[in-house]
N, C-alpha and C positions, 0 to 999 in steps of 0.2 A: 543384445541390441546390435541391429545390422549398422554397417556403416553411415548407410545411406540417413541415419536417422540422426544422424552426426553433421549432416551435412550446410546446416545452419552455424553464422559468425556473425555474432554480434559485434564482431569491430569491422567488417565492413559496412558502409552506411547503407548498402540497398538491402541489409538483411532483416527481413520483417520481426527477426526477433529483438531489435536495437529499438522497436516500439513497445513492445509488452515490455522492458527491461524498465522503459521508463516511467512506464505506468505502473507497476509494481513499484521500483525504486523511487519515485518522486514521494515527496513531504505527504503529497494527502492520497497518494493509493495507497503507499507504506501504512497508514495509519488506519486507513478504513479497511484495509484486509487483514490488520491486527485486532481491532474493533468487532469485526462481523466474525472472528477466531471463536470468540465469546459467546454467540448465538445469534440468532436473525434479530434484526433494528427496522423499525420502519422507521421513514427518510427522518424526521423531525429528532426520532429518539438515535439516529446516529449521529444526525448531528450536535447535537449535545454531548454525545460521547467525544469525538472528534474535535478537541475542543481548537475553534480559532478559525475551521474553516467555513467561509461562505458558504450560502447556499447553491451559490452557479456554480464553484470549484467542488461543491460535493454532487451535484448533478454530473457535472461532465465527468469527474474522476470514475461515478457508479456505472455511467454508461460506456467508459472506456474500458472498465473491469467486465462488465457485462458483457461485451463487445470481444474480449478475448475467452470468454468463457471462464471467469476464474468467480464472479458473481451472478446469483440468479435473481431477477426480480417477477416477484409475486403479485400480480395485482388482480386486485380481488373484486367482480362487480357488485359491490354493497354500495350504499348510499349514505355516506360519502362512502366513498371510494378508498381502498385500504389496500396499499404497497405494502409488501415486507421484501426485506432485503437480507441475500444468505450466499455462505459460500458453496459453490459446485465442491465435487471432490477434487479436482484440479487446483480451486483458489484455495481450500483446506489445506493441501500441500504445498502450494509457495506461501501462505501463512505462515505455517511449522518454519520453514526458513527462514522466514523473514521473522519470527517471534526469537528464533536463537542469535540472530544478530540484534536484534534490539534488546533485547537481555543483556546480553553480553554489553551492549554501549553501556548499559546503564549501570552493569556494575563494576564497568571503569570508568564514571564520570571522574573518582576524585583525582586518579592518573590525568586525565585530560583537561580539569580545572588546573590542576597545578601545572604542567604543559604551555598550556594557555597565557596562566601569570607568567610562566617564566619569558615566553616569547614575549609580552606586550612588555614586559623590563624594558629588555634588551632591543625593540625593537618600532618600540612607543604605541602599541597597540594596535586597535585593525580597524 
């Protein structure tokens, strides 16, 4: 890898990677790129998977994954009209990453429930 490819920081704010960071990293791209890990969803049957988020939050999260290229959408001219929704091989790949850190939270939830008690003790909760 040249340097030049290096050449993106996500802790300065004009770096366009500090937007794929959070669309990847927020509550429902995290979740709908772990989701679509599984197989292609059309919109209704991801959101069922996805459980909790709206349908405008799971619109715009698809179309900001789409928008970076990490999701593809399918749409199909049948009548009615049939989306599927899948990941590129780029969204495959920050999947895989993103499935080994949510593995991992989950199986240190009971470290971080008792973490939790112990701070809301000491410090009357949050």
């Amino acid at each position: 890898m040249e340097s030049t490819d290096l050449a993106y920081d996500v802790f300065s704010k004009a770096c366009p990677s500090r937007g794929t960071l959070e669309h990847v990293t927020g509550r429902w791209g995290a979740l709908t790129l772990g989701a679509l890990h599984e197989g292609s969803f059309r919109f209704n049957e991801l959101r069922r998977r996805v459980e909790g988020v709206s349908e405008k939050m799971l619109s715009q999260t698809l179309h900001a994954l789409e928008r970076d290229g990490l999701v593809h959408r399918d749409a199909q001219p049948t009548n009615p009209p049939r989306v599927d929704y899948e990941l590129t091989p780029l969204g495959r790949e920050v999947a895989e990453r993103l499935l080994t850190l949510i593995h991992f939270v989950e199986g240190r939830m009971d470290d971080v429930l008792v973490a939790r008690g112990r701070y809301d003790e000491t410090r009357g909760g949050f």
